[in-house]
DRENKOLLUM-710163 format. One record per atom (N, C-alpha, C, O): y, x, z; atom name; residue number from 1. Coordinates in pm, 1 decimal, always signed. Example, Ala and Ser with C-alpha at 12.3 -4.5 7.8 and 13.67 -1.06 7.14 Angstrom:
% residues 2
REC        Y        X        Z atome num
REC   -569.0  +1319.0   +780.0     N   1
REC   -450.0  +1230.0   +780.0    CA   1
REC   -330.0  +1320.0   +780.0     C   1
REC   -331.9  +1423.6   +846.5     O   1
REC   -225.0  +1285.0   +708.0     N   2
REC   -106.0  +1367.0   +714.0    CA   2
REC     +3.0  +1290.0   +787.0     C   2
REC   +113.8  +1340.9   +803.9     O   2
% end
This chain:
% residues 57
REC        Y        X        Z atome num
REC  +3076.9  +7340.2  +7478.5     N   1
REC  +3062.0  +7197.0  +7493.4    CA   1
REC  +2922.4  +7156.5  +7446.7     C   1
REC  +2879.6  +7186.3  +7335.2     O   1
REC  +2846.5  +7080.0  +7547.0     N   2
REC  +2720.3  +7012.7  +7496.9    CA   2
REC  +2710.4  +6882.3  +7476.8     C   2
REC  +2815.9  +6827.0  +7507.7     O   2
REC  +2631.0  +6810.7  +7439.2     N   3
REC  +2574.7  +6689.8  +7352.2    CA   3
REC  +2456.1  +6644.6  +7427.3     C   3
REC  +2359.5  +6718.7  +7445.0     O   3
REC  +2464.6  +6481.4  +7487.1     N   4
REC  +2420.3  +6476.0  +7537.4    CA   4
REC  +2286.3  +6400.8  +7466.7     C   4
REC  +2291.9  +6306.0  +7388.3     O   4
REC  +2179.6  +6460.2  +7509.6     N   5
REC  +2049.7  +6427.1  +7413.1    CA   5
REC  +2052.9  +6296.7  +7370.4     C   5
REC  +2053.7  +6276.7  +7248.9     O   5
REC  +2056.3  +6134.8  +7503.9     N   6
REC  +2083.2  +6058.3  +7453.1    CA   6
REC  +2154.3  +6021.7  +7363.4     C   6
REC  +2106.9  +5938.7  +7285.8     O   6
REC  +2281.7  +6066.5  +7344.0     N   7
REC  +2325.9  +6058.9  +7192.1    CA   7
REC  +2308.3  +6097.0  +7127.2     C   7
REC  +2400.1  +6085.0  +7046.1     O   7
REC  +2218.8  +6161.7  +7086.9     N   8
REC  +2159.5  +6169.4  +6967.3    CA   8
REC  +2048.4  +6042.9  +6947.2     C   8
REC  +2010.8  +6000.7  +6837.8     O   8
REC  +2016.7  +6006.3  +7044.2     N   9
REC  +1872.2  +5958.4  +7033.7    CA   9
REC  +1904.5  +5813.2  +6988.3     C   9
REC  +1826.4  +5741.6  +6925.6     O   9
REC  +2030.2  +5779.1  +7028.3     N  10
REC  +2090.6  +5662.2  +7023.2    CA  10
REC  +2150.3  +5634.5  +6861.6     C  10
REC  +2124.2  +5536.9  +6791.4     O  10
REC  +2238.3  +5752.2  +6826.7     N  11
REC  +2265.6  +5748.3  +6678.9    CA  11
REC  +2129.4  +5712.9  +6564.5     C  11
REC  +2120.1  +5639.1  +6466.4     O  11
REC  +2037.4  +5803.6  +6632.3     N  12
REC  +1895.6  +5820.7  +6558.1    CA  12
REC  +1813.2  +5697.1  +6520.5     C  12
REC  +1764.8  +5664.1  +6412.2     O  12
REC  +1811.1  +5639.6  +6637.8     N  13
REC  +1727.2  +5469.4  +6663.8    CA  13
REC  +1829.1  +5353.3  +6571.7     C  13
REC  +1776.6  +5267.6  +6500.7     O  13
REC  +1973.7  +5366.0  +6585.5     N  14
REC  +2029.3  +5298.9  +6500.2    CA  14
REC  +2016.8  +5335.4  +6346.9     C  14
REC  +2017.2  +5244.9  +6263.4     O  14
REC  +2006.1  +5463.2  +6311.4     N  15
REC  +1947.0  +5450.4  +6174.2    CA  15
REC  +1824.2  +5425.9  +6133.7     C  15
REC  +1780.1  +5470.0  +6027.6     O  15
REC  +1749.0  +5343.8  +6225.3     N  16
REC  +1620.6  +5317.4  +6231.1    CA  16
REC  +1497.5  +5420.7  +6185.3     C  16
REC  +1398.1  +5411.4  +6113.2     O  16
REC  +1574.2  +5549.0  +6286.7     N  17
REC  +1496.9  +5633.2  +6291.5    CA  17
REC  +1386.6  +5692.9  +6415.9     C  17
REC  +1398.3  +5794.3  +6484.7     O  17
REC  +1288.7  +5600.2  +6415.1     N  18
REC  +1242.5  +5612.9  +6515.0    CA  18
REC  +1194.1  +5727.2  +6562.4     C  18
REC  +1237.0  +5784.0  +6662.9     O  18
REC  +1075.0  +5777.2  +6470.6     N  19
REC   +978.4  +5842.9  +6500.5    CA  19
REC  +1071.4  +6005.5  +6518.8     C  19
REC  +1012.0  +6101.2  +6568.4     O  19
REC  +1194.1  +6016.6  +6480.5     N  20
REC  +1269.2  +6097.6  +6486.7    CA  20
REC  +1376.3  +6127.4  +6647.6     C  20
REC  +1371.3  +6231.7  +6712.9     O  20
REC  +1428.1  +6057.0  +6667.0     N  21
REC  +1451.3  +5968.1  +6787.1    CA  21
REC  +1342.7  +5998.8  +6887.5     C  21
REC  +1388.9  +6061.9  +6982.6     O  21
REC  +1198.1  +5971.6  +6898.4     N  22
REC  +1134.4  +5996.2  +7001.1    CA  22
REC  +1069.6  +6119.6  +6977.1     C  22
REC   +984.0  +6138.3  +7063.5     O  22
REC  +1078.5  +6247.8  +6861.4     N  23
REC  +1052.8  +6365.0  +6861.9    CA  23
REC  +1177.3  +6423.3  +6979.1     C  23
REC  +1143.4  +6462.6  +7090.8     O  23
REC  +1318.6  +6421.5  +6935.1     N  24
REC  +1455.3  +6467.0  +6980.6    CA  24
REC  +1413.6  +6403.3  +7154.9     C  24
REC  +1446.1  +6481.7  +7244.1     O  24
REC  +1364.3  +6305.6  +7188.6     N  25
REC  +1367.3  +6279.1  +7326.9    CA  25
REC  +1260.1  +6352.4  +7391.8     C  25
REC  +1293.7  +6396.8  +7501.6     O  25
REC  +1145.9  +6377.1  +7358.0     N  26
REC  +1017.1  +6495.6  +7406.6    CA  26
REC  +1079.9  +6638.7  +7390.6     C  26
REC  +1077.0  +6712.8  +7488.9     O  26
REC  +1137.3  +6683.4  +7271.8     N  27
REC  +1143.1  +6825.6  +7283.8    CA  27
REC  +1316.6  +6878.3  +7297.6     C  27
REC  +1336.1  +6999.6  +7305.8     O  27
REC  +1388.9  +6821.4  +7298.7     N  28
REC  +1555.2  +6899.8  +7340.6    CA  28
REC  +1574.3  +6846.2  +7474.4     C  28
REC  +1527.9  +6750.4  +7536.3     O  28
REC  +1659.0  +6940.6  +7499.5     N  29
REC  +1690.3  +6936.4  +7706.5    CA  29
REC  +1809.4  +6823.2  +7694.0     C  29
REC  +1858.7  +6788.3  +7586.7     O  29
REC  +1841.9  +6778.4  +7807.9     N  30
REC  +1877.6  +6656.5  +7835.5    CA  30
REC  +2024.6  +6721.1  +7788.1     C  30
REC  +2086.5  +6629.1  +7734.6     O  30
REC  +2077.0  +6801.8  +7787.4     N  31
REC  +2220.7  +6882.8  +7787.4    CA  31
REC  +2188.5  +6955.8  +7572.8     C  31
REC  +2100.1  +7032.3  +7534.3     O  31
REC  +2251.2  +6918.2  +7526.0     N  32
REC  +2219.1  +6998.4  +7351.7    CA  32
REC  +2347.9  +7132.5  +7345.3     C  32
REC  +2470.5  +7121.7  +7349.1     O  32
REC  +2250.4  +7269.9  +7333.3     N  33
REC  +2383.5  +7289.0  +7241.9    CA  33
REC  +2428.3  +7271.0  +7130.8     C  33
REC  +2340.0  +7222.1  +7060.4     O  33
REC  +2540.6  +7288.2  +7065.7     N  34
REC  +2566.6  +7271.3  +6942.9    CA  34
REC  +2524.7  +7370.6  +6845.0     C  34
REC  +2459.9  +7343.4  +6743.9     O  34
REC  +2565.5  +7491.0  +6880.2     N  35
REC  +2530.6  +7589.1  +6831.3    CA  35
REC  +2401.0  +7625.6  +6854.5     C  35
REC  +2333.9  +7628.8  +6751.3     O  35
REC  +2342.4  +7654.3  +6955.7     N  36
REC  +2177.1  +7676.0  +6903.7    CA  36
REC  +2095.8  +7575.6  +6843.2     C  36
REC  +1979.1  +7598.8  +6811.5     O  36
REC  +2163.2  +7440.9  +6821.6     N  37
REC  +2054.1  +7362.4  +6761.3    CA  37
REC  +2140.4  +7310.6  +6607.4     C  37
REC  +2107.3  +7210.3  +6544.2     O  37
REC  +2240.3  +7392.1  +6572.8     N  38
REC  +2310.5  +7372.6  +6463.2    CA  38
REC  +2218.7  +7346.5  +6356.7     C  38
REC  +2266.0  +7261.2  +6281.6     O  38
REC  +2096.4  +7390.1  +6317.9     N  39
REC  +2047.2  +7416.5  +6198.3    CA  39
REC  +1937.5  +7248.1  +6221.9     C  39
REC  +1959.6  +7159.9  +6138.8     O  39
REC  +1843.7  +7222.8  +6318.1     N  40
REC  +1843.6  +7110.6  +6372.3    CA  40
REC  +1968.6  +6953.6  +6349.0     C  40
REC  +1956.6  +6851.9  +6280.7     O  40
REC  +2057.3  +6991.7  +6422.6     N  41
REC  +2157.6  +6886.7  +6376.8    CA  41
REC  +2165.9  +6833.4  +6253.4     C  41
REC  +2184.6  +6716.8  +6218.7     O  41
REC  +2146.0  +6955.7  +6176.0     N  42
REC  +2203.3  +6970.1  +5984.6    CA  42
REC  +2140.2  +6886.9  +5950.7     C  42
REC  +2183.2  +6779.3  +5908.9     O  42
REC  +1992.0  +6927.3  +5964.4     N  43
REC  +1878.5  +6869.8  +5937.0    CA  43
REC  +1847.7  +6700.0  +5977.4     C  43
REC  +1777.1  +6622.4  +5912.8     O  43
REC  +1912.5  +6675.5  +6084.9     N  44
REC  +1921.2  +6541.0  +6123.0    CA  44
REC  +1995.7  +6480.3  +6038.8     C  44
REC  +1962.7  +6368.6  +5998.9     O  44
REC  +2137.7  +6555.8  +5984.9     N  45
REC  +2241.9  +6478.2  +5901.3    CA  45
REC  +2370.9  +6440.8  +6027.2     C  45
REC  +2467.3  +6366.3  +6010.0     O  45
REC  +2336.9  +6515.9  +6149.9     N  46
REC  +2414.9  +6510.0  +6247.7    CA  46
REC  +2551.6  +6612.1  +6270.4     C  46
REC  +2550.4  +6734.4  +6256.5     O  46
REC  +2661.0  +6533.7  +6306.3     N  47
REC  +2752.0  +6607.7  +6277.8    CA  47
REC  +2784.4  +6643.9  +6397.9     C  47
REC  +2822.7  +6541.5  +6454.5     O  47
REC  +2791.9  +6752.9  +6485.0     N  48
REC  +2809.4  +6799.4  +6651.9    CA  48
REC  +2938.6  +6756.5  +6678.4     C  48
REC  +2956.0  +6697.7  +6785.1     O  48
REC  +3065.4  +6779.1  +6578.6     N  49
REC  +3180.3  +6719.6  +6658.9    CA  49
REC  +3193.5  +6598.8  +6648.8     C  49
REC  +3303.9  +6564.0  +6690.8     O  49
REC  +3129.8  +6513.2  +6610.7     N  50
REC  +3099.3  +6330.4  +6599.1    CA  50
REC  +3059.0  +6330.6  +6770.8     C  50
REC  +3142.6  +6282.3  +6847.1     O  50
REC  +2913.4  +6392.8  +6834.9     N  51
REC  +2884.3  +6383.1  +6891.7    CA  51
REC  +2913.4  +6444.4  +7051.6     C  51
REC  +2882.2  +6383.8  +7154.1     O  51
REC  +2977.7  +6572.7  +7046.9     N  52
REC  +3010.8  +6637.5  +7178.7    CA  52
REC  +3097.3  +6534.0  +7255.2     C  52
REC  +3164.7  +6440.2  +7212.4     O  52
REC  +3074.9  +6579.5  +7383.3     N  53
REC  +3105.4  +6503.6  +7478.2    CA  53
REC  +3273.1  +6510.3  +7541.2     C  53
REC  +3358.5  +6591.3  +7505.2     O  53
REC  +3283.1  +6445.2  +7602.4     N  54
REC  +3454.2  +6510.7  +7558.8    CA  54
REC  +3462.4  +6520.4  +7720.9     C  54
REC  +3407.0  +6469.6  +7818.4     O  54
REC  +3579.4  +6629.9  +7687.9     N  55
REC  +3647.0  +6716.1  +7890.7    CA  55
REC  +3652.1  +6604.5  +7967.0     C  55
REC  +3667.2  +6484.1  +7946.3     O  55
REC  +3638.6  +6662.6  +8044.1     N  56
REC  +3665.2  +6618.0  +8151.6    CA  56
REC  +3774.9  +6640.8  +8207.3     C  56
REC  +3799.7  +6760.8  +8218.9     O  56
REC  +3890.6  +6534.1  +8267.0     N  57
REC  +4021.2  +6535.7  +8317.3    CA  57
REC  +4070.7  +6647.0  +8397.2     C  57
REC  +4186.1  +6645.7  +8440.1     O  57
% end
């Protein structure tokens, strides 16, 4: 399951984190994994199952 960049970018800007927010929008692919960017996430204070995207029907 991936994470879709905008949400992150969206969580990010509401903690009035900008300059963070428009790093995450230049350098991660529009699709996140969880796991390769686990250590990333941490570092954000981001929690991946807050954010993954949920199945599809």
């Amino acid at each position: 399951m991936n994470i879709a960049r905008q949400r992150i970018v969206r969580v990010l800007r509401q903690r009035g984190q900008q300059v963070r927010a428009d790093w995450v929008e230049r350098e991660l692919p529009d699709r996140v994994d969880p796991e390769e960017h686990a250590g990333l996430l941490a570092i954000l204070r981001l929690d991946a199952a807050d954010l993954v995207d949920a199945p599809s029907p």
